[in-house]
CHARMM-style PDB file with segment names, atoms N, HN, CA, C and O in Angstrom:
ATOM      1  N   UNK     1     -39.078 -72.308  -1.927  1.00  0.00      PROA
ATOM      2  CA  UNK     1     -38.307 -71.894  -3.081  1.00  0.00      PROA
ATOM      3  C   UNK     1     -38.244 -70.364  -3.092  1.00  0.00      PROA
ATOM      4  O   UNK     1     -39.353 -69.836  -3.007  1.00  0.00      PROA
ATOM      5  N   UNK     2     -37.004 -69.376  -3.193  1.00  0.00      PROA
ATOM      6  HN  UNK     2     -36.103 -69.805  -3.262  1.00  0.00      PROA
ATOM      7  CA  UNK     2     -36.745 -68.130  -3.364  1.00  0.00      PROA
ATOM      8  C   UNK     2     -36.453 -68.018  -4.763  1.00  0.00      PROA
ATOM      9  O   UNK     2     -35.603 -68.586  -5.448  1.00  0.00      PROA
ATOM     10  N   UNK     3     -37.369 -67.133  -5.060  1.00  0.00      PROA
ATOM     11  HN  UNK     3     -38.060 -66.672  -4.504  1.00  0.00      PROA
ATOM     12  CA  UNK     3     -37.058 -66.345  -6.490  1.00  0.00      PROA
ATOM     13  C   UNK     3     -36.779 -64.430  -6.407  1.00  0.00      PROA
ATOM     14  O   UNK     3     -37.355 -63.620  -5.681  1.00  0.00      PROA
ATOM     15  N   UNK     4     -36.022 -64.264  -7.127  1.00  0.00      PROA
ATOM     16  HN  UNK     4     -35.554 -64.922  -7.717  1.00  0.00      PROA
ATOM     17  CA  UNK     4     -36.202 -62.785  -7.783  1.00  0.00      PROA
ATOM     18  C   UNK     4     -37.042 -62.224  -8.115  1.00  0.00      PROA
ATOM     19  O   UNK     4     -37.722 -62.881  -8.904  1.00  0.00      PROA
ATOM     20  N   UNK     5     -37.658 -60.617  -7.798  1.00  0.00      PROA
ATOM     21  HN  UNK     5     -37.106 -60.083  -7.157  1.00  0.00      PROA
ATOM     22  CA  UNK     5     -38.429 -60.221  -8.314  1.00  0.00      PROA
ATOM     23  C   UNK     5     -37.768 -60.148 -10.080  1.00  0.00      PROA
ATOM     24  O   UNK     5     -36.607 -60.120 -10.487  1.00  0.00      PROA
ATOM     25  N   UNK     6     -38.960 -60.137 -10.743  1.00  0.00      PROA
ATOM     26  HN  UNK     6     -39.903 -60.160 -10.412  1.00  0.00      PROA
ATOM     27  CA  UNK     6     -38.284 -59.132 -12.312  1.00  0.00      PROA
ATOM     28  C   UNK     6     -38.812 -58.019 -12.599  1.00  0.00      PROA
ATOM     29  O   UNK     6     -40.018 -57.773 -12.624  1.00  0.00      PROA
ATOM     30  N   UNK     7     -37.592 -57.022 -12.917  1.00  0.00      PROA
ATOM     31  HN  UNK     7     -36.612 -57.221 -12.896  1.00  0.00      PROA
ATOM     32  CA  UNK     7     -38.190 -55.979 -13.163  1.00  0.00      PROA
ATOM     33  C   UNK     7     -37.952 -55.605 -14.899  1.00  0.00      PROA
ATOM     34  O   UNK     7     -37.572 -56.375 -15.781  1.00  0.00      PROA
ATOM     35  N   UNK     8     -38.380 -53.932 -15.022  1.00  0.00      PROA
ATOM     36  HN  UNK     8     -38.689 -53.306 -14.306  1.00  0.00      PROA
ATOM     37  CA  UNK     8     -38.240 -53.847 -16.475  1.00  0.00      PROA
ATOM     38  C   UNK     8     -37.113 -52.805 -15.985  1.00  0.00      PROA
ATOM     39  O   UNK     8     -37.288 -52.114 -14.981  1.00  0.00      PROA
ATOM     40  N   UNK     9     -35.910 -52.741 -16.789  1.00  0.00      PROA
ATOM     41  HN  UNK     9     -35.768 -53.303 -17.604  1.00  0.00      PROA
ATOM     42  CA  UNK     9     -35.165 -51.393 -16.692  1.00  0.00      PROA
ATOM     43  C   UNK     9     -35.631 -50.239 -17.171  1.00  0.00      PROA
ATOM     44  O   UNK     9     -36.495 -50.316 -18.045  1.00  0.00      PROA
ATOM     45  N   UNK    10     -35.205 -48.991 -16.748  1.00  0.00      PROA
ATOM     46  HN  UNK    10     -34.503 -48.929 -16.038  1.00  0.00      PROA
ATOM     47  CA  UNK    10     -35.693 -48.064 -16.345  1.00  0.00      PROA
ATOM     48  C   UNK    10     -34.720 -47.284 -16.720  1.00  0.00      PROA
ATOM     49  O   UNK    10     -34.022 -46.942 -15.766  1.00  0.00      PROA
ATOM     50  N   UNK    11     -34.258 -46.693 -18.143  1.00  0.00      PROA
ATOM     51  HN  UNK    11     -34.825 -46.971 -18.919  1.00  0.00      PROA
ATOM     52  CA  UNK    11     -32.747 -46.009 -18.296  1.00  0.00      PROA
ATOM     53  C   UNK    11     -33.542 -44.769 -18.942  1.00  0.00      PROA
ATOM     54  O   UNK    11     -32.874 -44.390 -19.904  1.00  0.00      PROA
ATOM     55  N   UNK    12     -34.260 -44.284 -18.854  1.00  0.00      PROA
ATOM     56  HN  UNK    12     -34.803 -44.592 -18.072  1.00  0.00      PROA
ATOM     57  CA  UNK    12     -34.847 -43.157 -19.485  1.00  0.00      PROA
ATOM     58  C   UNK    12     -33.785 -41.916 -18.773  1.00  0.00      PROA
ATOM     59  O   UNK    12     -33.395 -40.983 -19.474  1.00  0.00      PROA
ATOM     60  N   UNK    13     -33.501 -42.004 -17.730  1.00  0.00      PROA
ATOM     61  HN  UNK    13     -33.818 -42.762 -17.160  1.00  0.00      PROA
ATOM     62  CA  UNK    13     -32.233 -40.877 -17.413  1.00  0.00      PROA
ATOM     63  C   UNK    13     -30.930 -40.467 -18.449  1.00  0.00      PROA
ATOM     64  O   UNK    13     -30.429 -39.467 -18.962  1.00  0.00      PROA
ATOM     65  N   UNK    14     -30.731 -42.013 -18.387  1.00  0.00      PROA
ATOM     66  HN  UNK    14     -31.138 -42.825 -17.970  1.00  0.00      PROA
ATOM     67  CA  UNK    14     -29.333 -42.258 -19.674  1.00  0.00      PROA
ATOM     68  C   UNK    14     -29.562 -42.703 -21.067  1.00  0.00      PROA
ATOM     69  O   UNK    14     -28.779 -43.216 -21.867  1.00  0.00      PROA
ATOM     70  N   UNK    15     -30.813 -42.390 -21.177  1.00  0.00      PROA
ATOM     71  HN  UNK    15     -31.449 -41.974 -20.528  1.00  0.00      PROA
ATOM     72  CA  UNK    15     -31.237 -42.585 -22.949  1.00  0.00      PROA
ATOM     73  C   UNK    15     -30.215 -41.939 -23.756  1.00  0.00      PROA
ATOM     74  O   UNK    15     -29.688 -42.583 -24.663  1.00  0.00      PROA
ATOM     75  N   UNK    16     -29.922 -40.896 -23.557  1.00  0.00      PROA
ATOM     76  HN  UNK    16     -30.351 -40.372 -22.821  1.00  0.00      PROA
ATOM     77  CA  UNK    16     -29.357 -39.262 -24.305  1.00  0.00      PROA
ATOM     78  C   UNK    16     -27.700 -40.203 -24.639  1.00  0.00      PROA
ATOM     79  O   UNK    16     -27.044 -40.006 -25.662  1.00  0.00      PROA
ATOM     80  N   UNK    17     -27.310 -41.145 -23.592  1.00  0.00      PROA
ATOM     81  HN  UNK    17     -27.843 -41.305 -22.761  1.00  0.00      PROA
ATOM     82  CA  UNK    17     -25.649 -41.524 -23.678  1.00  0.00      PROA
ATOM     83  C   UNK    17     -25.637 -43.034 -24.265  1.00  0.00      PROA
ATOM     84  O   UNK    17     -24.636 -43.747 -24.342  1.00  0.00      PROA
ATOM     85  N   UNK    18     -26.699 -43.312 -24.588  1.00  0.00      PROA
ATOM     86  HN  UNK    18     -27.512 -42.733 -24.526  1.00  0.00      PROA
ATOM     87  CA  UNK    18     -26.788 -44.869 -24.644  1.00  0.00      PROA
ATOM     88  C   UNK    18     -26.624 -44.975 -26.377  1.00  0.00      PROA
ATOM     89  O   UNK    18     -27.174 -44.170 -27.129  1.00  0.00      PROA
ATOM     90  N   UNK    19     -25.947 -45.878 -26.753  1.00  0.00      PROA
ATOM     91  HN  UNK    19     -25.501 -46.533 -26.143  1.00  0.00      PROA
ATOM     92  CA  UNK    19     -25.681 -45.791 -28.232  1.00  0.00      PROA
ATOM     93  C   UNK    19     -25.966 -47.390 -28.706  1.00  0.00      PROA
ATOM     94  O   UNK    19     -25.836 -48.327 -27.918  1.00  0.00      PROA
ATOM     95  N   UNK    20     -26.280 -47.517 -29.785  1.00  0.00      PROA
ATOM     96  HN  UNK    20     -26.386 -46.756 -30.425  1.00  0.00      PROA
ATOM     97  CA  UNK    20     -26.772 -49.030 -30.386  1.00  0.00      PROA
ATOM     98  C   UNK    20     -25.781 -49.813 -30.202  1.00  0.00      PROA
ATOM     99  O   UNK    20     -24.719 -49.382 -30.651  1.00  0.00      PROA
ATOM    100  N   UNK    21     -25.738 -51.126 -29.544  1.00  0.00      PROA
ATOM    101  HN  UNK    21     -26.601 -51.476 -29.179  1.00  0.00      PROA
ATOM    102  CA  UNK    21     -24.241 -52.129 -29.160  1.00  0.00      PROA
ATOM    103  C   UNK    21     -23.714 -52.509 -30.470  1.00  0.00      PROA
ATOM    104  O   UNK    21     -22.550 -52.875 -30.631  1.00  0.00      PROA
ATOM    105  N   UNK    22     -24.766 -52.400 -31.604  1.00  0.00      PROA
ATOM    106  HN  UNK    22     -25.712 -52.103 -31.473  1.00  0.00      PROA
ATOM    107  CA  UNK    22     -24.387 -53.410 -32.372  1.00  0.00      PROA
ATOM    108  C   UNK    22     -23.432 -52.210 -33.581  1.00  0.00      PROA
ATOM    109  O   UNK    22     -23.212 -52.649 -34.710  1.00  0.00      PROA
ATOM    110  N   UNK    23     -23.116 -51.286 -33.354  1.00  0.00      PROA
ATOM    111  HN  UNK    23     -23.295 -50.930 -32.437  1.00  0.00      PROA
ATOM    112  CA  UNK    23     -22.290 -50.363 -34.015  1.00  0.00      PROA
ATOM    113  C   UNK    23     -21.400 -50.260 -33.577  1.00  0.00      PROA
ATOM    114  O   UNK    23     -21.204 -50.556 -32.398  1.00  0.00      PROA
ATOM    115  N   UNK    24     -20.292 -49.680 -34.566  1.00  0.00      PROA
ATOM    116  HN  UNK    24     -20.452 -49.439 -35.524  1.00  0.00      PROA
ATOM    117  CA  UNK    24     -19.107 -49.364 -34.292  1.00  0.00      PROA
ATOM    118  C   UNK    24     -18.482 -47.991 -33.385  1.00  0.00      PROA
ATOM    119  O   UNK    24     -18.826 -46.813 -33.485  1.00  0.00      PROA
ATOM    120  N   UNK    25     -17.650 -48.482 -32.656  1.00  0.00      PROA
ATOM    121  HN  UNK    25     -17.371 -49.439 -32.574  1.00  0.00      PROA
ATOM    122  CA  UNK    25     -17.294 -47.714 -31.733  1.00  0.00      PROA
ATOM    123  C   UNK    25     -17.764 -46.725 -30.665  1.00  0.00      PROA
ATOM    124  O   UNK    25     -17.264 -45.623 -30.442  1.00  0.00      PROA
ATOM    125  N   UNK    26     -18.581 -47.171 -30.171  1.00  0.00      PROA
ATOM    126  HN  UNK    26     -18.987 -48.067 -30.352  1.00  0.00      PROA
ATOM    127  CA  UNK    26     -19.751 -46.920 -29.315  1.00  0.00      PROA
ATOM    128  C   UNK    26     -18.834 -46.899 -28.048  1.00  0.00      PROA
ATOM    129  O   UNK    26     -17.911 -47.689 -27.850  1.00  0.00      PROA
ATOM    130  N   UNK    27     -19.331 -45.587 -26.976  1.00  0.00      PROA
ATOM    131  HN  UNK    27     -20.081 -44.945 -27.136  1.00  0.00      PROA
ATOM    132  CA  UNK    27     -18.677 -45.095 -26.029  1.00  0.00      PROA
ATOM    133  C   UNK    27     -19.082 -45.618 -24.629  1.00  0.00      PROA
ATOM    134  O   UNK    27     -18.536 -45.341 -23.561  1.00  0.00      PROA
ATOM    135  N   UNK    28     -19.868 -46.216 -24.787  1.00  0.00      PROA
ATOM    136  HN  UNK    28     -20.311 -46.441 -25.654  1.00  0.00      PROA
ATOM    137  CA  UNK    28     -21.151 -46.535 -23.168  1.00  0.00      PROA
ATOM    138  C   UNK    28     -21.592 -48.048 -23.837  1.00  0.00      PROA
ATOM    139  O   UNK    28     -21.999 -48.311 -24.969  1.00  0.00      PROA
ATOM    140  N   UNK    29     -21.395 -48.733 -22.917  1.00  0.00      PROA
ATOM    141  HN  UNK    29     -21.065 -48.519 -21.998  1.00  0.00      PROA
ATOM    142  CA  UNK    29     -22.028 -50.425 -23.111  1.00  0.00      PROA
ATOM    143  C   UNK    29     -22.438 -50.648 -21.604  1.00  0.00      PROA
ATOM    144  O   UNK    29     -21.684 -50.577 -20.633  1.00  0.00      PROA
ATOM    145  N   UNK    30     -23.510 -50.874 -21.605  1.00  0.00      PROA
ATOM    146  HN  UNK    30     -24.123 -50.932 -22.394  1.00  0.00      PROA
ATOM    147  CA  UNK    30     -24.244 -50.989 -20.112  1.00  0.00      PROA
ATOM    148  C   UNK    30     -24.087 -52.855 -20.011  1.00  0.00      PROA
ATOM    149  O   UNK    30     -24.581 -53.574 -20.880  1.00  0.00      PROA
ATOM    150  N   UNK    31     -23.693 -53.140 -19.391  1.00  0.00      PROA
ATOM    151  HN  UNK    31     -23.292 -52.556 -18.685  1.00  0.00      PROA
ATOM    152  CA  UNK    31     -24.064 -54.452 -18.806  1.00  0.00      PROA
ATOM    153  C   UNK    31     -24.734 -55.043 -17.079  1.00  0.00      PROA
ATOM    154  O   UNK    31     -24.539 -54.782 -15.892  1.00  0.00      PROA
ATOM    155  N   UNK    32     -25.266 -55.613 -17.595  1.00  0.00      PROA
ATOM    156  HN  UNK    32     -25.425 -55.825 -18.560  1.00  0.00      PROA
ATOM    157  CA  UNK    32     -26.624 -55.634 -16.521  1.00  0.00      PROA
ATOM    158  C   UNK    32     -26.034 -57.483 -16.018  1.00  0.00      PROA
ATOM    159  O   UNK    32     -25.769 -58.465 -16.711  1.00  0.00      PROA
ATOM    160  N   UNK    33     -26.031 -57.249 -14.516  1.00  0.00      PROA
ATOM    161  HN  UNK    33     -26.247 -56.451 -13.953  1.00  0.00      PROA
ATOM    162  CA  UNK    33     -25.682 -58.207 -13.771  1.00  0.00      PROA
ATOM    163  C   UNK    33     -25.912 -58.294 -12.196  1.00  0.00      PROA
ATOM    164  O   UNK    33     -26.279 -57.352 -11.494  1.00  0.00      PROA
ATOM    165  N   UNK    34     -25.642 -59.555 -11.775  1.00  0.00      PROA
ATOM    166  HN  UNK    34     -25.345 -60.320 -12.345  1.00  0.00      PROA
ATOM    167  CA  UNK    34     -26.170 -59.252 -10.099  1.00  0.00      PROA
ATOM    168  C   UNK    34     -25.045 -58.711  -9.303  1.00  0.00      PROA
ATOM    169  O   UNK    34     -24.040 -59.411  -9.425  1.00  0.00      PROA
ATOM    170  N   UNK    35     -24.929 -57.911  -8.695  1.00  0.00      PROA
ATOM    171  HN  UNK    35     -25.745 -57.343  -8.596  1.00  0.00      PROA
ATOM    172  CA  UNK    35     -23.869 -57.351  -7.875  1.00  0.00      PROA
ATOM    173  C   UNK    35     -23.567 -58.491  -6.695  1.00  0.00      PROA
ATOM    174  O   UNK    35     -22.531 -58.528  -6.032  1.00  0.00      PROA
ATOM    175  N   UNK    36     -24.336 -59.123  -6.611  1.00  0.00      PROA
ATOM    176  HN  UNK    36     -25.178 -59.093  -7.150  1.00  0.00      PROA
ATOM    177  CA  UNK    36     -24.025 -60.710  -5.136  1.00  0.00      PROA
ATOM    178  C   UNK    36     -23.166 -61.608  -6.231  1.00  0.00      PROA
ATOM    179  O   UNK    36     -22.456 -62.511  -5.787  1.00  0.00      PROA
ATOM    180  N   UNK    37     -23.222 -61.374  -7.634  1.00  0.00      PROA
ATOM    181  HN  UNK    37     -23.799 -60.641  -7.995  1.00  0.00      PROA
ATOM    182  CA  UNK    37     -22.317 -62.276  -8.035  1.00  0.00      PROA
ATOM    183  C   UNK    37     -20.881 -61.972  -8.287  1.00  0.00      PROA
ATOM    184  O   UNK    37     -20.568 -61.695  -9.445  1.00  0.00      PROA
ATOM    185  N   UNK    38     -20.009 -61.984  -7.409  1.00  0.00      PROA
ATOM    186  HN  UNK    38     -20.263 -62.209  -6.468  1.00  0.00      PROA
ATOM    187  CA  UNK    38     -18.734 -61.623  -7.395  1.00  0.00      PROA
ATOM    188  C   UNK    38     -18.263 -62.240  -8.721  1.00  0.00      PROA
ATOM    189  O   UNK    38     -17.780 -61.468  -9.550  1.00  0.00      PROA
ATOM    190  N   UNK    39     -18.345 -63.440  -8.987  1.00  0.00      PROA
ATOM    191  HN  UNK    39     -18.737 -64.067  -8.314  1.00  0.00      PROA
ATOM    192  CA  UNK    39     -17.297 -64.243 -10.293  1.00  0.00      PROA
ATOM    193  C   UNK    39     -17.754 -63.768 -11.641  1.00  0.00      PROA
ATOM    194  O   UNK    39     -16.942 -63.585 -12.548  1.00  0.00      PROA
ATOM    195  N   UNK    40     -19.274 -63.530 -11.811  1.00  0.00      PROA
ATOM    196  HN  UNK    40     -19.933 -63.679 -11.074  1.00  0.00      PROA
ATOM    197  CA  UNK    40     -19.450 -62.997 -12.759  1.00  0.00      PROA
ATOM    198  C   UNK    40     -19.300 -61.710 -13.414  1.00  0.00      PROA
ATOM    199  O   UNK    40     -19.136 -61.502 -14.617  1.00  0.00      PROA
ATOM    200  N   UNK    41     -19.397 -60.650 -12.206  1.00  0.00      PROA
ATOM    201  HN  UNK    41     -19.530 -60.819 -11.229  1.00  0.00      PROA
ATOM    202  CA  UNK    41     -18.510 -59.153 -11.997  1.00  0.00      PROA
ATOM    203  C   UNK    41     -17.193 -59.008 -12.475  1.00  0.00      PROA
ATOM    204  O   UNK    41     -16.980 -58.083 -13.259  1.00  0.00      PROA
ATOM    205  N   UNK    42     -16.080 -59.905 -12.078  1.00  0.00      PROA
ATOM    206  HN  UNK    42     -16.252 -60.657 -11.441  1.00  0.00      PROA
ATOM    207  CA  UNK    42     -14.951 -60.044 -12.228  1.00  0.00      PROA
ATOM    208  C   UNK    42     -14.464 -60.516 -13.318  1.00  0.00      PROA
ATOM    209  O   UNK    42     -13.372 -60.262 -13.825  1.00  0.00      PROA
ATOM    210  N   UNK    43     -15.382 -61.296 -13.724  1.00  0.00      PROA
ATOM    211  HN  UNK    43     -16.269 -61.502 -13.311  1.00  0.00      PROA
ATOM    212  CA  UNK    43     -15.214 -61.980 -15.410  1.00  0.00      PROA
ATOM    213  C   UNK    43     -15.366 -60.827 -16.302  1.00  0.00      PROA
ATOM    214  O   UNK    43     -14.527 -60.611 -17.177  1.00  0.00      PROA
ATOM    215  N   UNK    44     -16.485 -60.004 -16.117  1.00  0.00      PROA
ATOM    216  HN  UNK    44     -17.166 -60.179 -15.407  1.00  0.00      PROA
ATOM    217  CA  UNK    44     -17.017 -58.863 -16.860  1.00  0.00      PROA
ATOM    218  C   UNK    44     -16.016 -58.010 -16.929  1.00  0.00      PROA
ATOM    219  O   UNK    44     -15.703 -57.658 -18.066  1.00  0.00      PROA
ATOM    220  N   UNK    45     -15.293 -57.479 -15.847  1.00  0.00      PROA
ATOM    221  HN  UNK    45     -15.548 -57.765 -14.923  1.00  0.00      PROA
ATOM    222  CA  UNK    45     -14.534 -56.572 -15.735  1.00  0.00      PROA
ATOM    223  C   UNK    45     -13.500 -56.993 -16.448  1.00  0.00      PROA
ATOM    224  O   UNK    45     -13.189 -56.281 -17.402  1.00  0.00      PROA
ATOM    225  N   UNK    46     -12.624 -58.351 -16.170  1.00  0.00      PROA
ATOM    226  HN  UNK    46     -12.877 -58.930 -15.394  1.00  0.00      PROA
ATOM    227  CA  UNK    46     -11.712 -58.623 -17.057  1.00  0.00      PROA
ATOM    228  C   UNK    46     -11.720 -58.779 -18.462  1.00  0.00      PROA
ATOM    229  O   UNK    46     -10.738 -58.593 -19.179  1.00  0.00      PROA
ATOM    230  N   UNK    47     -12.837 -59.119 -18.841  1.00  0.00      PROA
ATOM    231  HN  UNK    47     -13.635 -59.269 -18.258  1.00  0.00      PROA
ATOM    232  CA  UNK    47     -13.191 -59.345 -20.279  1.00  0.00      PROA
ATOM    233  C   UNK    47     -13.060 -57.696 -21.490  1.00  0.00      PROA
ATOM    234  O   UNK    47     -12.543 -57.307 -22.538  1.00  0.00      PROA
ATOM    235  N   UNK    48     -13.949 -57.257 -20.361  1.00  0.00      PROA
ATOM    236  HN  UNK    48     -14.369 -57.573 -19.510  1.00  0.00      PROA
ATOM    237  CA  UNK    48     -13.509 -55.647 -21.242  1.00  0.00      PROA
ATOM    238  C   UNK    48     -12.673 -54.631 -20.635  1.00  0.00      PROA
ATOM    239  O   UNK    48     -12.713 -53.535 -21.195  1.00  0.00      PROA
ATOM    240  N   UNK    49     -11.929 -54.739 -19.623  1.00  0.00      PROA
ATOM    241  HN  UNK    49     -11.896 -55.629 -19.168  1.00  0.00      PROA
ATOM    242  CA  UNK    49     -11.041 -53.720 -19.443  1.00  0.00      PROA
ATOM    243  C   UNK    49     -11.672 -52.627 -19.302  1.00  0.00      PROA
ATOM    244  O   UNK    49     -11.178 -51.871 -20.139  1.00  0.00      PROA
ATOM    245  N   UNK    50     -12.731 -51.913 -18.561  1.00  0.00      PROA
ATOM    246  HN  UNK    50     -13.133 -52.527 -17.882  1.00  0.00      PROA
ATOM    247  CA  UNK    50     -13.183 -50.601 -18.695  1.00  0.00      PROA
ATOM    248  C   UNK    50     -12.027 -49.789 -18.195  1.00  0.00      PROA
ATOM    249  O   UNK    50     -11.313 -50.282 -17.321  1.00  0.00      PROA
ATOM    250  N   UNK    51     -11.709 -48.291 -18.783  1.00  0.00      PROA
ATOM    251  HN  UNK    51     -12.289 -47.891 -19.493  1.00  0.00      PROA
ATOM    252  CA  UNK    51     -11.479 -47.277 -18.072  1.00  0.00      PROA
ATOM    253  C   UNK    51     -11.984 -46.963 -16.897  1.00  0.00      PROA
ATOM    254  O   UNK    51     -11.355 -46.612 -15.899  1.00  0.00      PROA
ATOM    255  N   UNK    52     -13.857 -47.174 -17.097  1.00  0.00      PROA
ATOM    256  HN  UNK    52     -14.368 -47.460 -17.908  1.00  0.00      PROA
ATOM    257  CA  UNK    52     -14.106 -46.721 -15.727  1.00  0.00      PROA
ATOM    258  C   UNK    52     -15.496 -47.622 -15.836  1.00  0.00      PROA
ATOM    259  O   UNK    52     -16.069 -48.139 -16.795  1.00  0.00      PROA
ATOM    260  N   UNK    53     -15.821 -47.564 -14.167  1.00  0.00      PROA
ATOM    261  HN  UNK    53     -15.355 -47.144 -13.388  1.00  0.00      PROA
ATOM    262  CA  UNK    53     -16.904 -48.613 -13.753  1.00  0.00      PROA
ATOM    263  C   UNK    53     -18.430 -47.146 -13.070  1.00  0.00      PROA
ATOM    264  O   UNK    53     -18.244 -45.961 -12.794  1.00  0.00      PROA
ATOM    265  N   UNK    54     -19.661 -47.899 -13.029  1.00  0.00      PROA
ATOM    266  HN  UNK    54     -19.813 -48.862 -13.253  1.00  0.00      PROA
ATOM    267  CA  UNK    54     -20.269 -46.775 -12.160  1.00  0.00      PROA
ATOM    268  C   UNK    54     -21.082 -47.984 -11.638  1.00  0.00      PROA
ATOM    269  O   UNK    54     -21.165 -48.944 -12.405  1.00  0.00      PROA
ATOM    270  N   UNK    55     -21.645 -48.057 -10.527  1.00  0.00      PROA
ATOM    271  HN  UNK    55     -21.577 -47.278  -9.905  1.00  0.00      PROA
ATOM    272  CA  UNK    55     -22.402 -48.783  -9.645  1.00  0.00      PROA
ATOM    273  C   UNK    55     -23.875 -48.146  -9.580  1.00  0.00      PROA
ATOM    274  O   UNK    55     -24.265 -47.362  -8.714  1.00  0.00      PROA
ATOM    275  N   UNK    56     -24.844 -48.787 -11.003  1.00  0.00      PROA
ATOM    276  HN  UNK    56     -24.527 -49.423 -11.707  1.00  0.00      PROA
ATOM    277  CA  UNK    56     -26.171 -47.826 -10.664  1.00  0.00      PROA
ATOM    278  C   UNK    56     -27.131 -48.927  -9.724  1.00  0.00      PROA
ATOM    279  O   UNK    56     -28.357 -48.844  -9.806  1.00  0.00      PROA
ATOM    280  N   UNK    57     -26.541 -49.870  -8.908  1.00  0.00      PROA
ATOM    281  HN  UNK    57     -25.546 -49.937  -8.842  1.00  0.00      PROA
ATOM    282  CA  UNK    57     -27.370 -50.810  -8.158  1.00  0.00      PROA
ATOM    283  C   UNK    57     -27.680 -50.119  -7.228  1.00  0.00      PROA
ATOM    284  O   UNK    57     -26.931 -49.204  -6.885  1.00  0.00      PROA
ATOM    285  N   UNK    58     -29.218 -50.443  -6.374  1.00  0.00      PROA
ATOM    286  HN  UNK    58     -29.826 -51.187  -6.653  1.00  0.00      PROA
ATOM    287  CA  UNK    58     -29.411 -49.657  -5.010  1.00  0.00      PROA
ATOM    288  C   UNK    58     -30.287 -50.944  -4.237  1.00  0.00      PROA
ATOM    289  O   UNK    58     -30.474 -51.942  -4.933  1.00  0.00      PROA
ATOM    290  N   UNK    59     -30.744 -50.949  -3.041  1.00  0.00      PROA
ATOM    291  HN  UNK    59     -30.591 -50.139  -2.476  1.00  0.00      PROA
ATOM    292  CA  UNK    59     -31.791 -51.715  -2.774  1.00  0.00      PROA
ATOM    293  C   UNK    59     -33.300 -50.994  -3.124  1.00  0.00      PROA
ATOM    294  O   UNK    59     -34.466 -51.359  -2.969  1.00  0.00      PROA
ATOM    295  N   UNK    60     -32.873 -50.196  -3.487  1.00  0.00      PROA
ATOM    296  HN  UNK    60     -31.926 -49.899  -3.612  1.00  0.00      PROA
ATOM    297  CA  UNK    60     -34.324 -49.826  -3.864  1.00  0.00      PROA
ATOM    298  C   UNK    60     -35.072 -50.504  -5.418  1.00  0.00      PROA
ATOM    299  O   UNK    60     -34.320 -50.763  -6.358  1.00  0.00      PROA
ATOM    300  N   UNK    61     -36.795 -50.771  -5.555  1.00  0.00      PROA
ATOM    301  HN  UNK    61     -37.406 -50.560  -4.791  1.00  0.00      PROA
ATOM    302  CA  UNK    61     -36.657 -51.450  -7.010  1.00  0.00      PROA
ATOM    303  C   UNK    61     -36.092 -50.950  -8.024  1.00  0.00      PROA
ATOM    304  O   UNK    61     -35.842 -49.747  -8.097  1.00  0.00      PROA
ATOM    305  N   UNK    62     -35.907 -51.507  -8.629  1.00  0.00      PROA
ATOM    306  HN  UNK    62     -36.110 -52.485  -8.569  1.00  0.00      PROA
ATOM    307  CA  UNK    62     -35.260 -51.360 -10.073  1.00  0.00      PROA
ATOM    308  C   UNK    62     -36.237 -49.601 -10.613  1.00  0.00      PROA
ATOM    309  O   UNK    62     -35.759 -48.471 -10.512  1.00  0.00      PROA
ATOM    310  N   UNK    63     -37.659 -49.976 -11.158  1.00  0.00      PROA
ATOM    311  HN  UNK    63     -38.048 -50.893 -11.240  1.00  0.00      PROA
ATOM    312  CA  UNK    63     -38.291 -48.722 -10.894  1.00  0.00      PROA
ATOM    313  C   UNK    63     -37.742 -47.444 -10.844  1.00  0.00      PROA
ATOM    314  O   UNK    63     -37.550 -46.718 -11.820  1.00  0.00      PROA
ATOM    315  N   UNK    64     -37.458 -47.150  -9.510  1.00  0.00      PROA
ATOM    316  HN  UNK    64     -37.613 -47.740  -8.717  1.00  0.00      PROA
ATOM    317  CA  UNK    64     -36.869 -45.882  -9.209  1.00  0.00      PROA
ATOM    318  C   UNK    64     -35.136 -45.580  -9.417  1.00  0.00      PROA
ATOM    319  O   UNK    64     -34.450 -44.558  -9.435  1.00  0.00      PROA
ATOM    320  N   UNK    65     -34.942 -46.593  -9.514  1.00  0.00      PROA
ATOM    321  HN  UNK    65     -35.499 -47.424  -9.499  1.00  0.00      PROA
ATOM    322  CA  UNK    65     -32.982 -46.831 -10.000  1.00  0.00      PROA
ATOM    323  C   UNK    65     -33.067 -45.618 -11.520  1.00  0.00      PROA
ATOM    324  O   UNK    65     -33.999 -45.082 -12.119  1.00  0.00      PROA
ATOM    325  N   UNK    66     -31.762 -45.604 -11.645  1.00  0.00      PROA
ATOM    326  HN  UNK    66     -31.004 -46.039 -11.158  1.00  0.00      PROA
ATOM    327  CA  UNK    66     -31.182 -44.735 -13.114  1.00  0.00      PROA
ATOM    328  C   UNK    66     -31.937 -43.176 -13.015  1.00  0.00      PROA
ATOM    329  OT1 UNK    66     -31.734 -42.335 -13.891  1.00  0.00      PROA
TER     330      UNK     66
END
């Protein structure tokens, strides 16, 4: 049986841009997903229409990411 590691996110870089989801009109909505999942990527993307996308995935752990 293959499992995933789990990690804890690690956004202390982008604390300063990150705004409460549950308010109004908030500029930055992070959504957290597997990049191997193409259909679910594509759903995401269509669902909200971003202006713009950023790719903070790496192979490195999560840990050192952001």
């Amino acid at each position: 049986m293959a499992s995933k590691k789990k990690f804890l996110f690690n956004t202390d870089r982008i604390d300063h841009l990150y705004q409460d989801p549950h308010e109004d009109h908030i500029n930055l909505k992070l959504h957290y997903g597997d990049l191997t999942d193409s259909v679910n990527l594509i759903r995401v993307i269509q669902e909200v229409q971003p202006d713009e996308i950023y790719n903070l995935g790496a192979m490195s752990p999560c840990q050192s990411q952001f």
